[in-house]
N, C-alpha and C positions, 0 to 999 in steps of 0.2 A: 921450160915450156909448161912445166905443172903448172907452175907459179902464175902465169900469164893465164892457165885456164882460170884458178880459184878465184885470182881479180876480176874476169870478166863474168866469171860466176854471179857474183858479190857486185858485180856491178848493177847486171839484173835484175838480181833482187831489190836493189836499190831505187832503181830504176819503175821498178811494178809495184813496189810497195808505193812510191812519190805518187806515182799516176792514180792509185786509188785515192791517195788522200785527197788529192785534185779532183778527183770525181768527184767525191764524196762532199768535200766543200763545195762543187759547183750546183748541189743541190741544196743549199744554205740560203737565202735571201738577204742576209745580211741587214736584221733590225737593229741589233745591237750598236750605239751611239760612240763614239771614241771619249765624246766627257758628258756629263749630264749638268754641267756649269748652264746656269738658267731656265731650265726645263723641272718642272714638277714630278715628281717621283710617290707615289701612294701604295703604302703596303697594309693589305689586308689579309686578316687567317681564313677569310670564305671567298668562295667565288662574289658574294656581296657583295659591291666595294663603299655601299653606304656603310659598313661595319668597319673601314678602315682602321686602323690603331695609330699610325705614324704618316707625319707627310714630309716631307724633306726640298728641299729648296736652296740648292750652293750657287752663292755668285761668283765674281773674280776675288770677290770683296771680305765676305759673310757667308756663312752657312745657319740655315732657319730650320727648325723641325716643329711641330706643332704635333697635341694628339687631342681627341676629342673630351676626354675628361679631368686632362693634367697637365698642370706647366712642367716643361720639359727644360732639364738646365748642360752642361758640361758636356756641351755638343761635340763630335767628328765623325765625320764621314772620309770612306777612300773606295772608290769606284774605279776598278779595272775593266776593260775588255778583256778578256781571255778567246772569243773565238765572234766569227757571224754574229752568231744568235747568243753569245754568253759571255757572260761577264761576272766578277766577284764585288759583293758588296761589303762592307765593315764598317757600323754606325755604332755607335753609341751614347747614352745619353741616360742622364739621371732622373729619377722620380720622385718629386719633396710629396708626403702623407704627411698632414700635421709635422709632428716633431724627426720624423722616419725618412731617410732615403735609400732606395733603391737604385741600382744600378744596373743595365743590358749591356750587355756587349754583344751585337748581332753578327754573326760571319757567315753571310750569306750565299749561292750559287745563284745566278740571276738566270733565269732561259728567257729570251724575247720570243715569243710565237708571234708578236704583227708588231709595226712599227710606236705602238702606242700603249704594250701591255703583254704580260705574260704569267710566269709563275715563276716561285723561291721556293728552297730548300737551304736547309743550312740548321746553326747551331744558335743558343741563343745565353751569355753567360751571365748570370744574377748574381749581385753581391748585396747585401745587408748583413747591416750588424755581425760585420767580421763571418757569415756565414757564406759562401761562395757552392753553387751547384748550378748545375749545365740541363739543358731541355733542348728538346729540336724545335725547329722552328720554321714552318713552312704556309704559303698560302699564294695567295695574285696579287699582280702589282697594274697598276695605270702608268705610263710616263707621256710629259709630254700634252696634257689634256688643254693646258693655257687656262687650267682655273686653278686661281691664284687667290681665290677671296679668301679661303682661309690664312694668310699669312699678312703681317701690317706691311703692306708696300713700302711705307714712308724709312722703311728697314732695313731696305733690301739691296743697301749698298751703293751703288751706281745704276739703278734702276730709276730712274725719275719721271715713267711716262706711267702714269695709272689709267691700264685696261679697263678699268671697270666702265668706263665712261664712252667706251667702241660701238658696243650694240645699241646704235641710233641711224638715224637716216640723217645726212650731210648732203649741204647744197653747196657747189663751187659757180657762182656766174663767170663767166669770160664775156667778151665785145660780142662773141659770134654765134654762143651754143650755151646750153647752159648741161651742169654735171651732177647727177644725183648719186651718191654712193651709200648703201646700205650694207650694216654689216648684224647678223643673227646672230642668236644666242646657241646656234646647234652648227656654228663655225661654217656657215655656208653668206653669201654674199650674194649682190645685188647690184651692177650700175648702168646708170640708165645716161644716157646720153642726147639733147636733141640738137645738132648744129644743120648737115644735109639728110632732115626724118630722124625719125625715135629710131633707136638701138637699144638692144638690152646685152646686157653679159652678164652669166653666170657663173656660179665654181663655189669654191671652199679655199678658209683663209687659216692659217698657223700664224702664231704669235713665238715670236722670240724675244724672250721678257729682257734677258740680260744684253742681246746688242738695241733692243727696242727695234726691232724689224717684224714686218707684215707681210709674209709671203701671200700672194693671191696666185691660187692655180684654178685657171678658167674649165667650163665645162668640154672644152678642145684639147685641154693638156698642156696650156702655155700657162707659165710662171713669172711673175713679177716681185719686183722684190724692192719694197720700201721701207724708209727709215722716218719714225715718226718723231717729230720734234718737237711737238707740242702736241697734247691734247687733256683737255678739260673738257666743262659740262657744257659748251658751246663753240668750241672751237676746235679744229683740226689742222694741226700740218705737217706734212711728211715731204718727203725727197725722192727722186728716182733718178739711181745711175746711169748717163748715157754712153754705153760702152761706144761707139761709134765718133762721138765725140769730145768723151772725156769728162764731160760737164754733167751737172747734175740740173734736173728739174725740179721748183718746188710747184706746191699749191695747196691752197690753202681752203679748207670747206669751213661752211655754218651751219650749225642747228638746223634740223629742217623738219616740219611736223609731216612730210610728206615725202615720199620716195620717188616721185617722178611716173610710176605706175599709169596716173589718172591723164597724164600728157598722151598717152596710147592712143593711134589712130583708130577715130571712132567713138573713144570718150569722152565725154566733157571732163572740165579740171574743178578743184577744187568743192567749193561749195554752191558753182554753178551749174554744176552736174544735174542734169536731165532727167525728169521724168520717162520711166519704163514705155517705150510705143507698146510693146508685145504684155509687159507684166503687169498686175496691180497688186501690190502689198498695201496689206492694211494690218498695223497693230492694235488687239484687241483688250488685251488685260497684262499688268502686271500680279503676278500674283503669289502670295504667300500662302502655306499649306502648315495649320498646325495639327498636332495630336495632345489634344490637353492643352499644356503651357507651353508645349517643345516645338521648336518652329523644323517642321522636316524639309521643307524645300519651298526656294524662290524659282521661278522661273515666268517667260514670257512667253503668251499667246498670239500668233499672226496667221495670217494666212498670206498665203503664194498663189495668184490666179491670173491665170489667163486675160488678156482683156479683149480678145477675139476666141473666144475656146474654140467657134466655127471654124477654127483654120489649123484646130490640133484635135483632132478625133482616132488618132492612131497612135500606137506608140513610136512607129519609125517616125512621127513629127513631133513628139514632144520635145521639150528644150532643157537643155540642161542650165540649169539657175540655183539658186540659192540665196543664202545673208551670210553675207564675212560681216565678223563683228569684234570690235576691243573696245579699250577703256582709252583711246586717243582718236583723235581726230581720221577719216578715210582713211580706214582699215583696207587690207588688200587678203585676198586669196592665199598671198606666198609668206607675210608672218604672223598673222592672225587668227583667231577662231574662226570656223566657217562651219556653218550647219551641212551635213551628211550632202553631197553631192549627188542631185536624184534625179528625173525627171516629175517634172511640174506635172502633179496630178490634178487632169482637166478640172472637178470636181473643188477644188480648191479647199478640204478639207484644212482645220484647224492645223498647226503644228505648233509643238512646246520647247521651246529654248530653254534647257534645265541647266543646272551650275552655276547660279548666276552669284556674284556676290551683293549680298544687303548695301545700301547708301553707296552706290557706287553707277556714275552714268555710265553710259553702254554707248558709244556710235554703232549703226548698225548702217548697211552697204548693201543693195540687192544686186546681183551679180547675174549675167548668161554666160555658157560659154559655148561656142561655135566652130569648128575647125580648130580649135586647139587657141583661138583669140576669144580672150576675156572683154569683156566690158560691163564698164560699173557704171552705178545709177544712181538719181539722188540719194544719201546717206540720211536718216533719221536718228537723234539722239533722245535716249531713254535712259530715267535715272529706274532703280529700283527700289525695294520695300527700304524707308530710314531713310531715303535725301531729301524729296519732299513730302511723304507723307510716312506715317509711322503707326499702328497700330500691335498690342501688346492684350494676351489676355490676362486677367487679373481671377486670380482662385479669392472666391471668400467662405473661407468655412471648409465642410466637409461637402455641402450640397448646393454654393450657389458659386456665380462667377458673372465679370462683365468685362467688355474690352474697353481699354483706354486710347486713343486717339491722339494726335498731336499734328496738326500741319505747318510747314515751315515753308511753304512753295505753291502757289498755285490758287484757284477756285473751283470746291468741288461739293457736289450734291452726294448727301452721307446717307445711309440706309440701309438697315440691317435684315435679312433673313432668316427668320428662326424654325426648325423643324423639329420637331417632339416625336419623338421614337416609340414612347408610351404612349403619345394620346393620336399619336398617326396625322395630329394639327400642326398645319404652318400659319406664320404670323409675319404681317410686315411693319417694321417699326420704323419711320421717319423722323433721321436726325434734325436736318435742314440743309444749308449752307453752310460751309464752312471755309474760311480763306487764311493765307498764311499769320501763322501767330494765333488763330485757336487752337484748343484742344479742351480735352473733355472726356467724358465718358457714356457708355449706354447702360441702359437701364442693367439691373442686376438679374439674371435668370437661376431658374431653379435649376437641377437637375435632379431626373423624375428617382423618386424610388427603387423603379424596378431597374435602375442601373447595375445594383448591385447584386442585383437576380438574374438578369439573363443578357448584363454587358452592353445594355443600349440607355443611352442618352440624349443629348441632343447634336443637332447639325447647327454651328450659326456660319452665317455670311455677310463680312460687312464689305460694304463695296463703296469706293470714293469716285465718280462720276465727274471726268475730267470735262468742268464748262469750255476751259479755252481749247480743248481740244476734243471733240467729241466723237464718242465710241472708246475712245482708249482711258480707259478707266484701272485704277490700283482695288484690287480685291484680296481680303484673306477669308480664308474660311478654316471653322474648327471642328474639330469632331470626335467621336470617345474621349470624353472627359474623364483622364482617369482619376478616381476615386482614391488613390493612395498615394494622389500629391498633397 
C-alpha cells in the first residue's frame, strides 16, 4: 500500500510539473521556422540592421553567405529548432585579407520575438595562423524579409524565378474584364479588377524564393497561394491550386505603365483625364538654389486654388487635394510621392515641392479626396534643373564669377537679375532667345569688396522664360559668394 502511495505521489508531481510546461508553452507564439531552407537570414551586432556583418541564404541545393566588406569562402551552416521561439545556429566561414585567412565558427542561441526577427547570443570561434581563441557573440537577426538583392540569384541552386522584377504594375486582359495586379516594394499589394464595376483588393505579399511561391494575404485575412513560373522584365505567369477540383489555374499578366487605379468611378483613364471642375493648378518655376558654386536645392513652385473659392469660405468645406507625383507615367496616391495631404488653402498661396532630383522628368497628378474616394486629374509632366535647361555658376578669380548656360529642349526668354549688397543697386541684364542647342554665358560680375568685411555680396537671378509654355519658367538664383572657393 506504501508503494502504491509513492507511485501516485510521483505521479502528481508528474502530472503538475507536465501541466506547467504546457502552460508555459501555451504562452509562446511559435515564430520559430522548422527549416530556414529559402528564406533570408541577417545577423547584425546592433539593433542597426543596416550594419549587418553576414547574410546567409540555404537552398535544397547551395548554401550563400555574403558580408558587406569581404568575400566569404568554406561555408556551413545547421540550424535547429530547439523550442517556439528558439532555435540553434552554427555557421561558419572563412575570411581571405590579402595573403591572411581567418576563420569564425559561430554557435549561436537564436530567440525569435516576431515571425520576421529577433536576437542571438552565443559564442564565436577565430582561427588564424595556427592561433585559435573564443569571444561571445551577440546582436539581431531579420529572417525571412524576401530581399534577396544582395546575393547572385543566377546561384542559388534551383531558384530560377528572379524577384527583383515583381514590384511593377501587370495587366491580364480576359474576353470579359480586364486584371490589374500591382505589387510594392514595402510587400503590400494591389488588384484591381473591372468585369461587373471596379473592385479593388488589398493585403500584403511573402515570397518563398526556394519553392518560387507568392503568398497573398488580403486586407480580410484570406490567403492565396501561387506558384510563379515565369517572370521577367515584362512578363508574368504563375498558377493557382484548385483544391475543389484538383486542377490548377494559370494566367498570364503584361507590363503595364498603369495599375487600373485611374479606371475608378468617377475618373477619367489614362491621359484623357480631365481637367479639375473644383481646382486650378498652375505650375510656376522650377528652380535651383545655389550658395556660391554649391547647388543646395532643386525644387518646384505651384500653386493649388480653388476655381470657385465663393463656395469654400469655411474650413468645414475645404477639400482635401493635393499632387501625387513620380518619375513614371500617372502616379497614384497608394505608391507614390504625394505632397502633405491638407486642406486647399482658399487664398491659394505658392507651395514648394522640394527633393527633387536634377535632369530628371517628374509626372505630377492633382488629386481630391472625398468620403474616403479619390479622384485624379489631368497629370502635368515636368522635367528639372539638367534635362532641358542647365545652368552652372563659374568662379573667376578671387573676386569675379558668371553663369554658364546650356539648352537642350525648349524656347526660352534668358535674363538675369543682379543685386549689389554694397551699392544697395539692382540691374537687369537681357540675354535674349535662346533654343535648344545654344548655350553661352553671362556677362562676368564683380563681387564688391566689402564682401570680405561684413559677408555681403551679390544676389543673382537668372531665370529661363518657357515661350511654349507660359508662366512656367526654370529659375536659379545665387547668393553669398563665398570668397574661399
Amino acid at each position: 500500500m506504501k508503494a502504491i502511495k509513492i507511485f501516485l505521489f510521483c505521479t502528481c508531481l508528474l502530472m503538475v510539473a507536465c501541466g506547467d510546461e504546457d502552460e508555459a508553452g501555451n504562452e509562446l507564439t511559435g515564430y520559430a521556422p522548422a527549416s530556414i531552407i529559402g528564406k533570408d537570414l541577417c545577423l547584425s551586432k546592433y539593433s542597426d540592421m543596416d550594419n549587418w556583418y553576414v547574410k546567409i541564404l540555404q537552398t535544397r541545393n547551395e548554401l550563400k553567405m555574403v558580408a558587406q566588406d569581404w568575400e566569404l569562402g568554406n561555408l556551413s551552416c545547421q540550424y535547429d529548432k530547439t523550442g517556439n521561439n528558439q532555435a540553434k545556429l552554427k555557421i561558419s566561414y572563412t575570411i581571405t585579407i590579402l595573403d591572411k585567412q581567418v576563420r569564425h565558427t559561430e554557435e549561436l542561441n537564436i530567440l525569435f520575438t516576431s515571425e520576421h526577427g529577433g536576437t542571438f547570443s552565443g559564442t564565436d570561434k577565430v582561427s588564424s595562423d595556427g592561433n585559435t581563441y573564443e569571444q561571445e557573440s551577440s546582436g539581431y537577426f531579420t529572417f525571412d524579409t524576401g530581399d534577396l538583392s544582395d546575393f547572385d540569384e543566377e546561384d542559388t541552386g534551383d531558384e530560377d524565378v528572379d524577384f527583383s522584377y515583381l514590384c511593377n504594375s501587370w495587366k491580364r486582359i480576359a474576353s470579359n474584364s480586364d486584371k490589374y495586379l500591382t505589387f510594392y516594394p514595402d510587400k503590400t499589394y494591389l488588384i484591381v479588377t473591372n468585369d461587373n464595376g471596379y473592385r479593388e483588393e488589398r493585403g500584403s505579399y511573402r515570397i518563398d524564393v526556394a519553392t518560387s511561391l507568392i503568398y497573398l494575404t488580403s486586407d480580410q485575412g484570406t490567403t492565396k497561394q501561387y506558384e510563379v513560373d515565369l517572370l521577367i522584365d515584362d512578363e508574368l505567369e504563375w498558377r493557382q491550386y484548385d483544391q475543389q477540383t484538383g486542377k490548377y489555374s494559370y494566367e498570364t499578366y503584361l507590363y503595364s505603365d498603369k495599375d487600373g487605379t485611374e479606371n475608378k468611378p468617377g475618373d477619367s483613364s489614362g491621359t484623357e483625364e480631365s481637367e479639375s471642375d473644383v481646382l486650378y493648378v498652375s505650375f510656376e518655376e522650377v528652380a535651383r538654389n545655389n550658395i556660391g558654386t554649391k547647388r543646395v536645392a532643386d525644387y518646384l513652385k505651384y500653386k493649388l486654388q480653388y476655381k470657385n473659392p465663393e463656395n469654400y469660405t469655411s474650413s468645414s468645406k475645404y477639400l482635401k487635394a493635393g499632387i501625387c507625383y513620380g518619375t513614371s507615367p500617372h502616379p497614384t496616391i497608394f505608391k507614390d510621392k504625394t505632397t502633405q495631404q491638407s486642406k486647399v488653402d482658399p487664398k491659394g498661396n505658392a507651395v514648394l515641392l522640394s527633393g527633387l532630383e536634377e535632369a530628371t522628368t517628374y509626372y505630377l497628378r492633382p488629386y481630391t479626396e472625398e468620403n474616403g474616394k479619390v479622384t485624379y486629374y489631368k497629370e502635368t509632366e515636368i522635367a528639372t534643373f539638367g534635362k532641358c535647361v542647365n545652368a552652372e555658376v563659374v568662379r573667376i578669380g578671387s573676386d569675379k564669377c558668371k553663369i554658364d548656360y546650356t539648352i537642350t529642349n525648349g524656347t526660352y526668354e534668358v535674363t538675369v537679375y543682379i543685386y549689389n549688397y554694397a551699392t544697395e543697386k539692382a540691374t537687369n541684364e537681357h540675354i535674349g532667345y535662346k533654343s535648344a542647342g545654344d548655350s553661352g554665358s553671362t556677362s562676368i560680375y564683380d563681387i564688391p569688396d566689402s564682401w570680405y568685411a561684413d559677408k555681403r555680396g551679390l544676389f543673382i537671378s537668372i531665370t529661363f522664360e518657357d515661350i511654349d509654355n507660359p508662366g512656367r519658367n526654370y529659375n536659379m538664383t545665387v547668393s553669398t559668394i563665398d570668397p574661399q572657393y
